[in-house]
N, C-alpha and C positions, 0 to 999 in steps of 0.2 A: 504494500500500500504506500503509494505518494506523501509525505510529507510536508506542509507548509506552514511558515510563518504567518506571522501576525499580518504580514503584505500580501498575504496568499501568493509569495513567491516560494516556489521550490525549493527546499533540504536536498540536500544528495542524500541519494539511495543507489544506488549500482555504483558496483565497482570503481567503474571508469571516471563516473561523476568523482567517487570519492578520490580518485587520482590526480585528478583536475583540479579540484578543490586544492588537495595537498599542495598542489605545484603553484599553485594562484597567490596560498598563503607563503610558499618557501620564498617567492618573490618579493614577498612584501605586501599583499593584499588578506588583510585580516576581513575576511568574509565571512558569514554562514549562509548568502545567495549569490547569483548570481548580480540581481538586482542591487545588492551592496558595493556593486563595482564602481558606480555611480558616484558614489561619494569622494574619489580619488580626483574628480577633476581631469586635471591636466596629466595627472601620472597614468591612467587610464591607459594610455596609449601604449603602455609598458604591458597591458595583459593581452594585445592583441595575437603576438605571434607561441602564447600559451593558449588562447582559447582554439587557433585558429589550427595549430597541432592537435588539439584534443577532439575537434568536429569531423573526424573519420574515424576518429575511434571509437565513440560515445555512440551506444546500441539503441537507448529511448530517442523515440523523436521525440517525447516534448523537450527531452533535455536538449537536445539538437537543435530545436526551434529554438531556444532562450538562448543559446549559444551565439546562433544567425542575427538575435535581433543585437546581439552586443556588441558585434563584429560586422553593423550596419553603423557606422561613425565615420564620419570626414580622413579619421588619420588612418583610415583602413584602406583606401582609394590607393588605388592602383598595386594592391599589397595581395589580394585575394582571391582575385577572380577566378582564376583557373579553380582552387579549392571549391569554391562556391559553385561551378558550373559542371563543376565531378561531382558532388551530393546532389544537384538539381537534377542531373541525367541518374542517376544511381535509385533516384525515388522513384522514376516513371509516373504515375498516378495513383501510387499507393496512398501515398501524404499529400494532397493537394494546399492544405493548412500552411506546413514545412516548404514546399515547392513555391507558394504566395510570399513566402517570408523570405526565404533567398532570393527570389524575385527583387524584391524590396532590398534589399542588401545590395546585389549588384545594383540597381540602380543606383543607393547612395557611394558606391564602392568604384564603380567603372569606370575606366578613362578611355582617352580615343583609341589607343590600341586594341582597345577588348571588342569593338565594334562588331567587327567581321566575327567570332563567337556568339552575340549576342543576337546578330542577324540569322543566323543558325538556328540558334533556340527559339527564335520568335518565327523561323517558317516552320518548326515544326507542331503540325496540329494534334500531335500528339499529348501535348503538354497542355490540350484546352484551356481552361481559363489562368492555372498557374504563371503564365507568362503573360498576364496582366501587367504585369511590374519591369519586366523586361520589353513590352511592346512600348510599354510609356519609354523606358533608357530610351529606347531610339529613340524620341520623338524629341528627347530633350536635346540629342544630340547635333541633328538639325544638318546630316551630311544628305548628298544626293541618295547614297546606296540606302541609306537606313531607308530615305524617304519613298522609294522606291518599295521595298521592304513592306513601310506599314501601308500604302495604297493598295501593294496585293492582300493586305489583311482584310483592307475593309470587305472582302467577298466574302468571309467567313464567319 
């Protein structure tokens, strides 16, 4: 059974979480959630390439989602994509929840290299509505190819 604080954020329970946990506090992040990482500020940015090793290891997805939405911050951009587009193909449509949230991530995360990737995942219909979040990147991105891209969306 799931665990939560008084924020109704998640306690680690699995293993993996609790390895994570370990490594978050060996750094210097005295947490008991995820959600407590927040409090760090501007050091925050120090837990990015710990959470972002632990998001292929960590078996729950909700633990996996809380992980995505932490590793959805400004100083993550251009640091994660490939990660984030290997768990996004990895879920197919099992997790549509999880697949919406890295959606979200790459958006906040992507830079103009990642484009031609993202163009990929947003032709594929397989990803239905999950790639909400990646059809927006492209729009923000505002090149020809994307724009092309999300015109052949609109038939779908």
């Amino acid at each position: 059974m799931d665990h939560y604080n008084f924020n109704n954020s998640r306690i680690n329970n699995t293993p993996e979480e609790r390895n994570m946990y370990n490594e978050l506090r060996e750094a210097g992040f005295k947490i008991d959630t995820l959600q407590d990482i927040f409090k760090y500020g501007n050091e925050y940015h120090l837990a990015i390439p710990i959470l972002a090793k632990w998001l292929p290891l960590l078996t729950d997805n909700d633990v996996k989602e809380d992980v995505v939405r932490k590793l959805s911050v400004p100083w993550a951009k251009g640091k994660i994509t490939d990660l984030l587009i290997a768990e996004f193909c990895k879920l197919k449509s099992e997790d549509m929840s999880l697949q919406w949230a890295i959606g979200n991530a790459l958006y906040n995360t992507a830079i103009k290299i990642d484009l031609p990737k993202l163009r990929e995942l947003a032709n594929n219909p397989e990803y239905v509505m999950s790639r909400q979040m990646i059809v927006l990147a492209l729009g923000k991105r505002k090149d020809k190819e994307s724009c092309n891209v999300l015109i052949k969306l609109l038939d779908q």
